[in-house]
Backbone bond lengths (Angstrom), bond angles and torsions (degrees), N, CA, C in turn:
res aa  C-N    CA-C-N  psi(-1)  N-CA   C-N-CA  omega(-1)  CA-C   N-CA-C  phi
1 X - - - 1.447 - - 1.516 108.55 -
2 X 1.554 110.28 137.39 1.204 96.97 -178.42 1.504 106.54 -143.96
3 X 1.357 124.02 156.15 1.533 123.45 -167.38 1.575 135.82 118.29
4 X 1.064 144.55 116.16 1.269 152.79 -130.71 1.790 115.59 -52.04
5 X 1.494 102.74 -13.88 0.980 122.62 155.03 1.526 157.46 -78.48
6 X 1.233 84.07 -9.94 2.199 117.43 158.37 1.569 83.34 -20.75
7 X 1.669 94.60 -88.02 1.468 115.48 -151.18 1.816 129.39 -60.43
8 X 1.312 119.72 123.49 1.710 92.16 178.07 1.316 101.67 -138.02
9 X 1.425 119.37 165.21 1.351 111.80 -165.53 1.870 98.59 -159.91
10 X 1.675 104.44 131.46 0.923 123.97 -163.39 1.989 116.63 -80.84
11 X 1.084 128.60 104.91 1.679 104.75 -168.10 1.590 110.24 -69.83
12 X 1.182 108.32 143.80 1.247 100.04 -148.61 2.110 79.18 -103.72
13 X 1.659 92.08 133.98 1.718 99.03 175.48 1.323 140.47 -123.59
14 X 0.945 149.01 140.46 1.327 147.33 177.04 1.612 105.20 -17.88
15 X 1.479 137.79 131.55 1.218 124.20 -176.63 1.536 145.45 81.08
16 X 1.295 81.49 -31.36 2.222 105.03 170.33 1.288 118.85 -101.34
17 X 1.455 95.36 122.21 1.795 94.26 -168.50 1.987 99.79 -96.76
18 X 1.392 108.29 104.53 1.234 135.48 -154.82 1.394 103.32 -60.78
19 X 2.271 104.92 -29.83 1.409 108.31 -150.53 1.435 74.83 -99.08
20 X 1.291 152.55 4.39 1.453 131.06 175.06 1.858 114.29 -83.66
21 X 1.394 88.62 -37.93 1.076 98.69 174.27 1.583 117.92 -57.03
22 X 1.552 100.22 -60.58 1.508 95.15 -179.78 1.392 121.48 -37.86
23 X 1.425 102.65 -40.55 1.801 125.06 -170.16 1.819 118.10 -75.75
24 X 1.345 83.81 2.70 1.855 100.61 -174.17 1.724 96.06 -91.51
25 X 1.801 94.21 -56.64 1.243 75.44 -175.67 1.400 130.47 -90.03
26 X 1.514 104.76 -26.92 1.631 89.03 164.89 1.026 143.78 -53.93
27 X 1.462 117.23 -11.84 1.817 130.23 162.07 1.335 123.27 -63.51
28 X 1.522 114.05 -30.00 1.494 137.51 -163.97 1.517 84.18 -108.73
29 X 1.024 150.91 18.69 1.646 135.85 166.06 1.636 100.14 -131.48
30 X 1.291 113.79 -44.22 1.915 101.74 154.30 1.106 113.18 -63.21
31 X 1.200 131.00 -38.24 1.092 109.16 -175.89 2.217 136.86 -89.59
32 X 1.324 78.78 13.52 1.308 117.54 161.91 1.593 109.52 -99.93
33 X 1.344 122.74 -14.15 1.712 101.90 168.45 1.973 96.10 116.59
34 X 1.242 115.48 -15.51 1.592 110.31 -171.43 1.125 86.83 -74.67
35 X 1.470 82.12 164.09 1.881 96.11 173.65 1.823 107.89 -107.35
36 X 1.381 114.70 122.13 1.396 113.14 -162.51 1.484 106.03 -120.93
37 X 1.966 103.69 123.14 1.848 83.90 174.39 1.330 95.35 -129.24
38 X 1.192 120.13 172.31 1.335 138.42 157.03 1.529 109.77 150.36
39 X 1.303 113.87 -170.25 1.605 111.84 150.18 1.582 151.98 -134.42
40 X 0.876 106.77 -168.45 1.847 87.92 -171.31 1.920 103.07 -148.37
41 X 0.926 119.31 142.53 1.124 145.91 -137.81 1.760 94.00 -88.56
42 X 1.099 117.98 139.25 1.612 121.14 155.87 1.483 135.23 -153.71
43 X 1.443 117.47 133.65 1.436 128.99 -160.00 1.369 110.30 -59.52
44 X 1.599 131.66 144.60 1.157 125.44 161.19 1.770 112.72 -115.98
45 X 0.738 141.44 -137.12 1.402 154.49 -170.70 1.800 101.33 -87.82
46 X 1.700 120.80 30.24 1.097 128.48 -179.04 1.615 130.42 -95.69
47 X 1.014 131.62 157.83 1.131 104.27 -171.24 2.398 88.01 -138.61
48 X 1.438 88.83 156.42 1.839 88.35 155.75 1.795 92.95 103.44
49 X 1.818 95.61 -162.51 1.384 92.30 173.55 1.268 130.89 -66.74
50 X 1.234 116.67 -43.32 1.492 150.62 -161.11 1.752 107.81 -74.52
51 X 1.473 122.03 18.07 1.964 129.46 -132.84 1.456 89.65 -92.91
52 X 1.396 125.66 11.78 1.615 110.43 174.39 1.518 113.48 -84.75
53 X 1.632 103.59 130.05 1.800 75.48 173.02 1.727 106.79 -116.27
54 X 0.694 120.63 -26.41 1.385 124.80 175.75 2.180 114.17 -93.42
55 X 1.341 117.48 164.86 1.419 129.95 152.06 1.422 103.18 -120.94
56 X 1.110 115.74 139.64 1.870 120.09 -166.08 1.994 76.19 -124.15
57 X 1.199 115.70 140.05 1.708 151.50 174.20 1.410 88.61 -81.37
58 X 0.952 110.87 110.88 1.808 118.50 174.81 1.611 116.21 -73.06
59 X 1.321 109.17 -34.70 2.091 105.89 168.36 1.313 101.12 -122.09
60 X 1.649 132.71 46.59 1.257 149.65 143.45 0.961 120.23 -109.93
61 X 1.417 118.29 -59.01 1.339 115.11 -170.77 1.778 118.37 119.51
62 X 1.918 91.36 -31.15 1.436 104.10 -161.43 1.461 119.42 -64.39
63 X 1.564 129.67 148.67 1.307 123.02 -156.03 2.118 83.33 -127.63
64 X 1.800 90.63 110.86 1.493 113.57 159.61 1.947 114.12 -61.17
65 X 0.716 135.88 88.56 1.294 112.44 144.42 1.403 140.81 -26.99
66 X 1.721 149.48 86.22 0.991 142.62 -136.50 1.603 102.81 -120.27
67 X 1.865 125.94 -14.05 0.939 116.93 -144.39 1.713 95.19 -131.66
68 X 1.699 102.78 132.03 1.394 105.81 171.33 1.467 130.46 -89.62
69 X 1.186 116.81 159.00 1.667 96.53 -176.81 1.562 114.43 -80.82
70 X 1.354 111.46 -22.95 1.323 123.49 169.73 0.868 133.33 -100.21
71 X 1.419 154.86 91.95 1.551 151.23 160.13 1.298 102.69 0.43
72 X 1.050 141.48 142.02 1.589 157.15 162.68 1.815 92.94 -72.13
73 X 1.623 112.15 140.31 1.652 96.54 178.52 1.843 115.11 -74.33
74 X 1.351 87.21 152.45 1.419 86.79 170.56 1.766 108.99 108.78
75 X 1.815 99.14 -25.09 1.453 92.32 165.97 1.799 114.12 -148.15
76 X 0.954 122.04 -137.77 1.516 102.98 -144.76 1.879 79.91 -147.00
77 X 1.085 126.93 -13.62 1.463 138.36 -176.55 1.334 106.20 -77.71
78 X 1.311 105.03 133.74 1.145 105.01 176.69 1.690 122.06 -124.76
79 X 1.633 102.22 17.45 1.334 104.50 172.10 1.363 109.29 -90.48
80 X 1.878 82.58 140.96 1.509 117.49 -173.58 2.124 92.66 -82.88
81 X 1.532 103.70 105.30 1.803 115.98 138.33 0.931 111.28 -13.62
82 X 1.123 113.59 -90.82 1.984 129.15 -150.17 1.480 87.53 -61.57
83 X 1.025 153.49 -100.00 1.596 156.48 -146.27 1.870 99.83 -46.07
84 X 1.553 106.71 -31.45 1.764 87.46 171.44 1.437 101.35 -80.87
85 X 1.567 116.97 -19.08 1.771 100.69 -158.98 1.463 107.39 -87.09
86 X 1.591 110.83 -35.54 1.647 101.02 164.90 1.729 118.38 -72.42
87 X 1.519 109.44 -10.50 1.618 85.60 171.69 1.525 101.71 -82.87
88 X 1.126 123.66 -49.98 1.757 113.25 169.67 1.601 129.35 -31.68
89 X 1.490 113.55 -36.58 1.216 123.49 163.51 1.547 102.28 -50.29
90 X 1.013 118.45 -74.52 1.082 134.92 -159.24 1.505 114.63 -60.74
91 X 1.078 108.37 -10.23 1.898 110.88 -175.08 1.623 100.66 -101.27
92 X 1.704 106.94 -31.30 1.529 91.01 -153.72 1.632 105.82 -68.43
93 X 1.006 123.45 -41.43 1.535 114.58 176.15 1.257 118.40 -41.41
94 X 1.204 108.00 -46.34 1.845 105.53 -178.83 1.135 129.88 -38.84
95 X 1.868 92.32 -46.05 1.393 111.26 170.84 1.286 155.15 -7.91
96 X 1.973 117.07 -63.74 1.122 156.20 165.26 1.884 108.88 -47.43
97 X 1.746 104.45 -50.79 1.420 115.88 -176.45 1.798 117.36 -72.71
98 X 1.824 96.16 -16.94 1.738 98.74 178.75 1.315 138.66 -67.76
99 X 1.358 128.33 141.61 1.204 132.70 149.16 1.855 121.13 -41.74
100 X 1.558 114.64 -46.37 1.128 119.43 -144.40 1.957 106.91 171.93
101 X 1.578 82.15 107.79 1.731 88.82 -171.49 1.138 94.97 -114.34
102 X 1.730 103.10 150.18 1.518 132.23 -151.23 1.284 82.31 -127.32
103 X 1.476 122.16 124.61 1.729 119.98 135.12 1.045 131.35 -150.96
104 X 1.442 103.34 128.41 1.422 131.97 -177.96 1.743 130.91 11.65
105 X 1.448 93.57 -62.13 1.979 113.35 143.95 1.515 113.41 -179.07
106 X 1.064 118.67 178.07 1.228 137.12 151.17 1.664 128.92 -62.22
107 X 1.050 144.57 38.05 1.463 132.02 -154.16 1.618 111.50 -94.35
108 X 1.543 104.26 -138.83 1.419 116.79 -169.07 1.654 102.14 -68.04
109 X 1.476 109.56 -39.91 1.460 91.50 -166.47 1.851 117.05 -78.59
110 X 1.152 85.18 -17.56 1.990 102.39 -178.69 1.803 97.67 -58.77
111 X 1.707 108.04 -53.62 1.503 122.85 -151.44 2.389 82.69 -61.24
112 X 1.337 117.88 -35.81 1.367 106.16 -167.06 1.581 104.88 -84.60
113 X 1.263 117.37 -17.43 1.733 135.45 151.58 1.843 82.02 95.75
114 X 1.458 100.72 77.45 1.293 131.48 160.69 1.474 113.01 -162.33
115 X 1.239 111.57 -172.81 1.809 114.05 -143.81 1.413 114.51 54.22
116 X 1.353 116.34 -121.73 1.304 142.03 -168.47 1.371 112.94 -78.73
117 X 1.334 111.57 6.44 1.758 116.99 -173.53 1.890 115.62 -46.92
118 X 1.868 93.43 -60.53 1.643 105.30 -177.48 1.721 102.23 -62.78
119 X 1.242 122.35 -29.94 1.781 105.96 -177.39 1.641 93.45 -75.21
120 X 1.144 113.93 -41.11 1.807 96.31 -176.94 1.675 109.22 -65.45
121 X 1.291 121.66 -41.66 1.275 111.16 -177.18 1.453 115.65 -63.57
122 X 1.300 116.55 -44.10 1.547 117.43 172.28 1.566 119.41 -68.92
123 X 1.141 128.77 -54.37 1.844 99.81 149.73 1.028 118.73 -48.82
124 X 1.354 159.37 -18.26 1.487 137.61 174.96 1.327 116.15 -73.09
125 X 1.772 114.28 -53.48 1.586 132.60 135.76 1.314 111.69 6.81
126 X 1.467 126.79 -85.19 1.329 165.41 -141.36 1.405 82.13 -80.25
127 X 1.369 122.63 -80.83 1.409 115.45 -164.92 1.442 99.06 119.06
128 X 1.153 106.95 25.37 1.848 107.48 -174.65 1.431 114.87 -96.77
129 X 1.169 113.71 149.01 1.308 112.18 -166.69 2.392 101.29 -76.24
130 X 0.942 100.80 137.11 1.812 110.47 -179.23 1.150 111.50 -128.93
131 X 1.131 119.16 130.48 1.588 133.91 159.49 1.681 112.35 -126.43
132 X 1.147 94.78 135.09 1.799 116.24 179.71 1.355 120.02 -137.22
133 X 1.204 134.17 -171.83 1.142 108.81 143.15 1.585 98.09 -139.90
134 X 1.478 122.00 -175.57 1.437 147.76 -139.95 1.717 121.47 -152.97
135 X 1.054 129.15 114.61 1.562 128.79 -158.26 1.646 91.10 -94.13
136 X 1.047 131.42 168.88 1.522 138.94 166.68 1.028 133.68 -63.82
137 X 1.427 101.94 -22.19 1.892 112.27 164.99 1.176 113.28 -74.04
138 X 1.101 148.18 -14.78 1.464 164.55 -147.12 1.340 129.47 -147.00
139 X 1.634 109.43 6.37 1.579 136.13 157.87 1.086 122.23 -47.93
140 X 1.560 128.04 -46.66 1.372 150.91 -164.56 1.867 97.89 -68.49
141 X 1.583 103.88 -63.30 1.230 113.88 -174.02 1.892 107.54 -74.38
142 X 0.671 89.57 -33.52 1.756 80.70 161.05 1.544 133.83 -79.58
143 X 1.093 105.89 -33.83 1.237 103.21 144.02 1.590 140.65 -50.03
144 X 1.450 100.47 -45.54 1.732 102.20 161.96 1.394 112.58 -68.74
145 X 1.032 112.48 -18.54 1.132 107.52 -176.51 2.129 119.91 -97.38
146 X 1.311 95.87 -23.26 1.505 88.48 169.12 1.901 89.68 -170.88
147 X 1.297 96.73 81.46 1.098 122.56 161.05 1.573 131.58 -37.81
148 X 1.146 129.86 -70.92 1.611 134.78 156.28 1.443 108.66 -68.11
149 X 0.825 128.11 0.93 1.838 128.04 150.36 1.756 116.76 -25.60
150 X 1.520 112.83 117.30 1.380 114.19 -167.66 1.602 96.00 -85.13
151 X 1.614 111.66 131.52 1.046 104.61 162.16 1.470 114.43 -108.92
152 X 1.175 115.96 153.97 1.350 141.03 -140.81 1.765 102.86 -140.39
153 X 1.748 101.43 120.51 1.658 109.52 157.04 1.261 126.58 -58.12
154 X 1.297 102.37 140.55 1.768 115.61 -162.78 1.453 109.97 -76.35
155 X 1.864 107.70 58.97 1.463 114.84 -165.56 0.978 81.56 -147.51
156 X 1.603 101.17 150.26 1.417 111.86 167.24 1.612 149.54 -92.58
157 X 1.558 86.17 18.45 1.569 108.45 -173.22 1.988 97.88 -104.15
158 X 1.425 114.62 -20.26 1.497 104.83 162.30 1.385 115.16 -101.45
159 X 1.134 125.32 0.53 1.770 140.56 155.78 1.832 104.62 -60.79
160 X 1.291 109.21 -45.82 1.687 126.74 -164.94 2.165 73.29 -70.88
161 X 0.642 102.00 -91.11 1.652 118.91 -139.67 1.432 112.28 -49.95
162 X 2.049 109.06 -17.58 1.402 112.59 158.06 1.536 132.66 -69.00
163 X 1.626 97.52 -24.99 1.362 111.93 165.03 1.140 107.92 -80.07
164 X 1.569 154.16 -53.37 1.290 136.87 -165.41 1.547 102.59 -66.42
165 X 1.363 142.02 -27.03 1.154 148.25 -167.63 1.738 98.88 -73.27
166 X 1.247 98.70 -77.14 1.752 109.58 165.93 1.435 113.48 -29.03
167 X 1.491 115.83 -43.92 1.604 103.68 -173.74 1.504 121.51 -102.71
168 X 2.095 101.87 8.35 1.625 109.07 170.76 1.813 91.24 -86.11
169 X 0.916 118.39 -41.97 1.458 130.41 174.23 1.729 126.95 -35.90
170 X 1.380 81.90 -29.81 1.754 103.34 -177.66 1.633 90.74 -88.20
171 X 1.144 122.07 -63.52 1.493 107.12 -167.40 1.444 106.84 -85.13
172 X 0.738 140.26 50.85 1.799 146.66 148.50 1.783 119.94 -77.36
């Protein structure tokens, strides 16, 4: 697939749980037969900005651990590296074989082009269609980073219609 429209990205808002959504539709597109990789983010007993504690492997299953119990000194974050960098390991191969990669978002660690950076660069690479979504602090850097990127309401009836577009796109 090719065209400024690959990419779409969800604004992420006060009140909308971004990762349900993602998780709506990637269930409803496997379970239609696509082949779906990436991952998507889930809360544990966390609280604050930083409230993800796990990355769940979207055609694994496998659950990353992302979250430390301690802030590292000097900052107030408490995401655990290593648990995003082996789930990133672990996604980018999938990659190449997908229909349609899902991830979790774009944030602070993407904008320094760590975490999830190489799975976003290799679907873009690829030419694969991606959806994520993106908070407002982190607009700027997504934009440099995928500029004509469709953004998309945090509903799932303009989630539906980027994928049917993306997959008339594929058979052209």
């Amino acid at each position: 697939m090719t065209g400024p429209d690959t990419i779409a990205a969800i604004a992420n808002r006060e009140g909308r749980d971004s990762q349900a959504l993602l998780r709506a539709a990637a269930d409803a597109w496997r379970a239609a037969g696509a082949n779906i990789v990436g991952v998507l983010a889930e809360d544990g007993d966390t609280e604050g900005e930083c409230s993800a504690a796990f990355l769940r492997d979207i055609a694994s299953g496998r659950r990353f651990s992302i979250h430390l119990d301690a802030a590292p000194a000097g900052t107030s974050c408490h995401l655990d590296m290593a648990g995003v960098d082996d789930a990133c390991a672990g996604l980018v191969p999938q990659i190449a074989g997908a229909d349609i990669v899902v991830l979790s978002k774009f944030g602070k660690t993407e904008a320094m082009r760590r975490g999830l950076w190489a799975a976003f660069c290799e679907a873009a690479a690829a030419g694969k269609p991606l959806l994520t979504t993106v908070s407002a602090k982190h607009r700027d850097a997504w934009t440099a980073f995928a500029g004509d990127a469709v953004w998309l309401e945090p509903e799932s009836g303009p989630i539906e219609r980027w994928r049917q577009a993306a997959d008339s796109r594929d058979r052209q």
